[in-house]
N, C-alpha and C positions, 0 to 999 in steps of 0.2 A: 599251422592248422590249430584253430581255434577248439573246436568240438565236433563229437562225432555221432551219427545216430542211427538205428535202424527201425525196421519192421517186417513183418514178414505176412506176406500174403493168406488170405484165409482161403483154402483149398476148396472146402465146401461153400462158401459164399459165391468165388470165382466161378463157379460151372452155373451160378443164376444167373447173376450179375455183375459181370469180369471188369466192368468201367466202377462200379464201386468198390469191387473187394482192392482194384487195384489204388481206386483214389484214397481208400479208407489206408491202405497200408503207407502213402506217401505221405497223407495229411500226420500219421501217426509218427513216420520218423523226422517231419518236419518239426513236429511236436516238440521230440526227445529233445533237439539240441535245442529248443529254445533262443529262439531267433525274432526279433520282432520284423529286421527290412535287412532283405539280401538281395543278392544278382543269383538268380537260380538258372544253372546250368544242367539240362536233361541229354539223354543220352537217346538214340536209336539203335535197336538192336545189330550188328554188324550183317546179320543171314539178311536185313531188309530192304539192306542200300546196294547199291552198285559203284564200287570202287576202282576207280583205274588209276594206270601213273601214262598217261601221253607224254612222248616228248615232242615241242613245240619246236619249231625256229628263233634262233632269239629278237627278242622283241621288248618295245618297253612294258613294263607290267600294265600300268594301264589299256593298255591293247589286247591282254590275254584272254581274259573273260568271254570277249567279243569274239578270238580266235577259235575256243574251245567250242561255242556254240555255234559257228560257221562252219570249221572247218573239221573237227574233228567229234562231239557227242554226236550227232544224227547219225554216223556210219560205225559208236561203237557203242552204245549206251542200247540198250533194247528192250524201249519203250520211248512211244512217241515224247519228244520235248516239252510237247504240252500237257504231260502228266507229271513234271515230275519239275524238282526244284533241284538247282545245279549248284555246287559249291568247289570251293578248288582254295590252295594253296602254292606256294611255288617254294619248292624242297631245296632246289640243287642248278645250279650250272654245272653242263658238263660237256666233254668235248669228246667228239664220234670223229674220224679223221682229222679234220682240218674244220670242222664246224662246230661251232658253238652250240649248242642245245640246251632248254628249260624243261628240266624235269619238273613234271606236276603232280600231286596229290588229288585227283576229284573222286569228287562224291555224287551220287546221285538217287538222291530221295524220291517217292511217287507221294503225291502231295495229301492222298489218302493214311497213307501212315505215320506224314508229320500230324494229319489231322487227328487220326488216332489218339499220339502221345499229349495233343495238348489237350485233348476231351477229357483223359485221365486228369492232368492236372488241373481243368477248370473246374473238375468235380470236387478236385482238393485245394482249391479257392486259394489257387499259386498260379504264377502266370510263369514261363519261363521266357529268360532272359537270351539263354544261347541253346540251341539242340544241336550236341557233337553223336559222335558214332561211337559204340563201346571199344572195338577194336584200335578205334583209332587214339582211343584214351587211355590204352593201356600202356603205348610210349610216350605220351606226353608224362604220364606217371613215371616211367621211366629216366625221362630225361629230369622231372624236377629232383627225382631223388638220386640223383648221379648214380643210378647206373650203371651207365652207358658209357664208353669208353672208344675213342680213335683209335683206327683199326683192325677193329673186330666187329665179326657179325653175332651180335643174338638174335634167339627165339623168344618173344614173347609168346605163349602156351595162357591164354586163360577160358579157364573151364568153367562153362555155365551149365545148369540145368538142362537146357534141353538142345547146346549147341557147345564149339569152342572156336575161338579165333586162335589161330596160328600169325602173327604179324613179325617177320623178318624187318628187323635195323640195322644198316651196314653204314659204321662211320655215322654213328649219330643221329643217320634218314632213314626215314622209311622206306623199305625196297620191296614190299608184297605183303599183301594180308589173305588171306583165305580163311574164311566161313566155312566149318565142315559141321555136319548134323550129326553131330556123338556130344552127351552129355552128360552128367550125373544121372539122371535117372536112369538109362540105359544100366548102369549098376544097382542102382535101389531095386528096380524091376528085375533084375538078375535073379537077386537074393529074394526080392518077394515069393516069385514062381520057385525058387528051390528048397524054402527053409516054408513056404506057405506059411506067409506072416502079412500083413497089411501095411500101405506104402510108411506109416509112422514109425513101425517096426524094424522095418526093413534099413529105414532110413538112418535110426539112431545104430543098428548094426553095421551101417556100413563108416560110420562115424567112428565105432569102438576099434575100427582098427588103427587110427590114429592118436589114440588116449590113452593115457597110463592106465591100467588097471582101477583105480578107487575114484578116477572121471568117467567109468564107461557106462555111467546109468542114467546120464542125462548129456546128451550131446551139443544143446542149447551151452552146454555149462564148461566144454571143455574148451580152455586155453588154449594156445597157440606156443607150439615149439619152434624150436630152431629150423627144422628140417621138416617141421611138419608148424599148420597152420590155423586154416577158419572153420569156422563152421558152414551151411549154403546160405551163398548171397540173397540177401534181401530184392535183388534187382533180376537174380539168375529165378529166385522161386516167382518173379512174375514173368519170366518169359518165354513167349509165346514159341511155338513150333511153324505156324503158318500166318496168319493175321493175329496182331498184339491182341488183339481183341478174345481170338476163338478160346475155348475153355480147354484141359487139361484131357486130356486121352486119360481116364484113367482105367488101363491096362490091368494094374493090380487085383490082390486079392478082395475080396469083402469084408467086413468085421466079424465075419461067421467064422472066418480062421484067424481070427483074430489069437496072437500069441497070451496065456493069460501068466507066463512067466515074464515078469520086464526086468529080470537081473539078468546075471550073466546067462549065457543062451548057453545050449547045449554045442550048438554048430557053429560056436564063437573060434574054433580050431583055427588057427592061418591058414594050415595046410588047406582043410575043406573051404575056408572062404577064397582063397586064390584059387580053388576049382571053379568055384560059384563063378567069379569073376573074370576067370580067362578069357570066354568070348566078349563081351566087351573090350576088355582090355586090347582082342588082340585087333576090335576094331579101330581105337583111338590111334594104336602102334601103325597100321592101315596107313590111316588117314593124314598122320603127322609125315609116315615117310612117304607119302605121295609130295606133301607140298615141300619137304624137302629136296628129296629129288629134283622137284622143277626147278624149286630157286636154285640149287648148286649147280645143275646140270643144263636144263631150257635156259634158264634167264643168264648163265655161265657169270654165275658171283661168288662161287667159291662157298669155302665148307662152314660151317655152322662153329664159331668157337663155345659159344654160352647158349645152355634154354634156363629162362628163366620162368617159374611155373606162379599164376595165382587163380582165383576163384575160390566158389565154396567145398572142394575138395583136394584142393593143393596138398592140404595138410595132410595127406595118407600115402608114408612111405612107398605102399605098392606101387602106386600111378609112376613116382620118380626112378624107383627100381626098375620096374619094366621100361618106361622108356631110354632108361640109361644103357641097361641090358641089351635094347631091340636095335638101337640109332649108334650104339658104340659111342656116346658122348661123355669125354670124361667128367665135367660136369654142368648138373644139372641142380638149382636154385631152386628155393620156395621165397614169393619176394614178403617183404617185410618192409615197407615204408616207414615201418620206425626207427629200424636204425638204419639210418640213410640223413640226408644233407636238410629236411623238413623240420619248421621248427615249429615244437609244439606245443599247445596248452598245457591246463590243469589237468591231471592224470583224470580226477575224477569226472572231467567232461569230454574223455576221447577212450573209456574204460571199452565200448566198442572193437576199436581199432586196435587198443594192444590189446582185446583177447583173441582178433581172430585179425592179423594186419593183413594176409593176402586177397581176402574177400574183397578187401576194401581199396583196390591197386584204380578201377574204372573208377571210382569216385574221386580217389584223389588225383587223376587224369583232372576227371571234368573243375574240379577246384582249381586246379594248374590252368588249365582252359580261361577261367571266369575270372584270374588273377589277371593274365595277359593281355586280360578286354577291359580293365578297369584304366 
């Protein structure tokens, strides 16, 4: 990995004009890295698609495509065929008695939301090259940075703004992803309604619980640790709750409560912010041990050895705590693609990545992706 870059969505622009604030913020981190001609690989958000794993009868691959839309999407994809654009993979052979079976990977886009994301990037006068799924690039991230390990199941856990993909790997494949609607700001909004402070406020407080003391006054600005990580994604603060398109619920307070302390806070307590916090938390803890359950239990594949955790709130020991505490896992990861098997540039042009590496797990997916296709 050559360089790295970000931007971050303009919150106020977005509720005008959400196809520019978002192309303004693409054009901007295309900017950073300074690029003149690449293969650009965009992502759709994982709540937008429809993901299955069919197993087929074995067959030559060439034949599969034609199977999947014969014999198997019309009766489990739901939405007509002709809304939507199909993709698929073939993960696995594997054998059910005495039969041979083709595990598959599909996808299943509505051609309104690929249309969506390239509106965005026509505005930021980029064309892309390949559109992967986020969820689905958080293992391919996984697998370039070895990971991943024969024999063992992990959790990929990445936390975005206004969602989280859960994506289970057993032996290497992927074996289920679940889209659940808890996100960072579900937290931000916590603390805004309880400390009555506005979502900026809100948001660099929930930031200081993962920052040393003499970083907790600018959260743009805090580093990534070992066991703690990013700041919020540049990809997580554009995305959407219902159409990529709709603007920002903004839920929070006004500027009229605007905090006009911006050093340390009074209710910067742990104690009081893991009160703040608990009902969120205990809906993440929810949600994870729901698709838990099914995978170890419904889908009968056995117990979870590794979660490995990124996004733009990896970095806040609470999240890893309670889930460790909630699921009984003895351990639980914040990922780091920097030290891992990726080889990288000049520090000064990946300064991004090693300040905040878990943020940046879907992107170096979608790079692993755009390498593959070269």
């Amino acid at each position: 990995m050559d360089a790295a870059g970000y931007a971050l969505v303009d919150r106020n622009q977005v509720n005008a004009d959400p196809v520019a604030a978002h192309a303004n913020a693409l054009r901007e981190a295309v900017r950073t890295i300074q690029v003149s001609q690449c293969l650009v690989v965009g992502a759709l958000p994982g709540q937008t698609v429809v993901i299955r794993y069919p197993r087929l009868p074995d067959m030559p691959e060439d034949k599969i495509g034609q199977s999947i839309e014969s014999d198997y999407a019309g009766q489990n994809i739901p939405y007509d065929l002709s809304e939507v654009f199909l993709d698929w993979v073939l993960l696995d052979t594997v054998v059910e008695g005495e039969e041979a079976l083709l595990k598959i990977l599909l996808v299943a886009a509505k051609h309104e939301i690929i249309e969506t994301r390239t509106q965005i990037a026509q505005a930021a006068e980029i064309q892309y090259a390949i559109l992967g799924v986020d969820s689905v690039a958080t293992a391919d991230a996984a697998e370039c940075c070895d990971f991943l390990r024969v024999g063992e199941t992990v959790a990929l856990i990445n936390m975005g703004l206004t969602s989280t993909s859960i994506h289970f790997v057993k032996d290497g494949v992927s074996n289920f992803i679940r889209d659940v609607n808890w996100g960072a700001r579900e937290m931000i909004q916590a603390i805004a309604k309880s400390c009555r402070v506005d979502y900026e406020e809100s948001e660099r407080m929930l930031y200081e619980l993962g920052a040393p003391p003499e970083q907790a006054e600018n959260p743009a600005e805090i580093p990534a640790k070992k066991i703690s990580s990013p700041a919020m994604s540049p990809e997580d603060t554009a995305r959407p709750s219902a159409s990529p398109l709709d603007p920002f619920e903004d839920e929070l307070m006004g500027s009229s409560t605007k905090r006009k302390d911006k050093g340390r806070s009074e209710v910067h307590d742990v104690r009081n912010m893991h009160e703040i916090l608990e009902q969120p938390l205990a809906r993440l803890v929810m949600e994870t041990r729901r698709s838990f359950d099914f995978f170890e239990h419904q889908l009968y594949e056995g117990a979870v050895d590794r979660l490995i955790l990124s996004g733009g709130v990896a970095h806040i020991p609470l999240l890893s705590e309670t889930l460790q505490e909630e699921l009984g896992l003895e351990s639980i990861e914040v990922a780091d693609p920097t030290e891992s098997a990726l080889i990288l540039g000049p520090e000064r042009d990946l300064t991004p990545l090693l300040e905040h590496p878990a943020q940046f797990m879907v992107a170096v997916g979608l790079a692993a992706r755009g390498m593959s296709d070269l």
